[in-house]
C-alpha positions in Angstrom: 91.5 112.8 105.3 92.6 112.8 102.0 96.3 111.6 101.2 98.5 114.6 100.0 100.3 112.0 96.8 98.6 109.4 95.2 100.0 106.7 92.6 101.7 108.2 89.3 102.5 111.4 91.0 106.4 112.6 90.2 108.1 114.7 93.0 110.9 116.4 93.8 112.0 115.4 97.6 114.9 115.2 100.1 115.6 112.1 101.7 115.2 112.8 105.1 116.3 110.1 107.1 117.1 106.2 106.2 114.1 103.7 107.6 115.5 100.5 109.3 115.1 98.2 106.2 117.8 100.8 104.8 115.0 102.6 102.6 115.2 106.3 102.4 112.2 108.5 104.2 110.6 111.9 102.6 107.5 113.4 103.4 105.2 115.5 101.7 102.9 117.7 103.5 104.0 115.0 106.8 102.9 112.2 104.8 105.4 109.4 104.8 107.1 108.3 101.3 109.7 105.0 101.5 112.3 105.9 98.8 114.6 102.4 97.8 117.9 102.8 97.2 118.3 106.3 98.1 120.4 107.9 100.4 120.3 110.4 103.7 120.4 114.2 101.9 120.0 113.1 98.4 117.8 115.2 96.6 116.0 112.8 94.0 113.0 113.3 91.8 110.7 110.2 93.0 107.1 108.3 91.3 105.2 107.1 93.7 104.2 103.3 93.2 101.9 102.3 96.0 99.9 104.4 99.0 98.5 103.2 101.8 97.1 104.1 104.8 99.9 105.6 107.0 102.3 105.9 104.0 103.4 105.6 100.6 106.3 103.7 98.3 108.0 105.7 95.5 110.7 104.9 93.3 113.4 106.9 92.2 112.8 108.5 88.6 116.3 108.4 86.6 117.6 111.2 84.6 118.1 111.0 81.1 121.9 111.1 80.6 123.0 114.0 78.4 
């Protein structure tokens, strides 16, 4: 089955939950994406770095200051 993100995609998620290791959990279409240094509720625009088989890494995308 194909995975619904691969590497390079940008997203907009909500942190759903915080793993164990402390990273923050979204999903996309039930696929798992570990978010670092993000937070339970946050809504963060996110590039994901790695997939693998069960899940994916992404990191969180900063915004420009104004």
């Amino acid at each position: 089955m194909p995975k619904p993100v691969k590497v390079g995609d940008e997203l907009d998620v909500t942190i759903e939950a915080v793993a164990a290791k402390g990273d923050g959990i979204a999903k996309k279409d039930g696929f798992v994406i570990f978010v670092p240094g993000t937070a339970q509720g946050e809504t963060v625009k996110i590039r994901v770095t790695a997939v693998k088989p069960s899940c994916a890494v992404a990191e969180k995308v900063e915004s420009p200051s104004v």
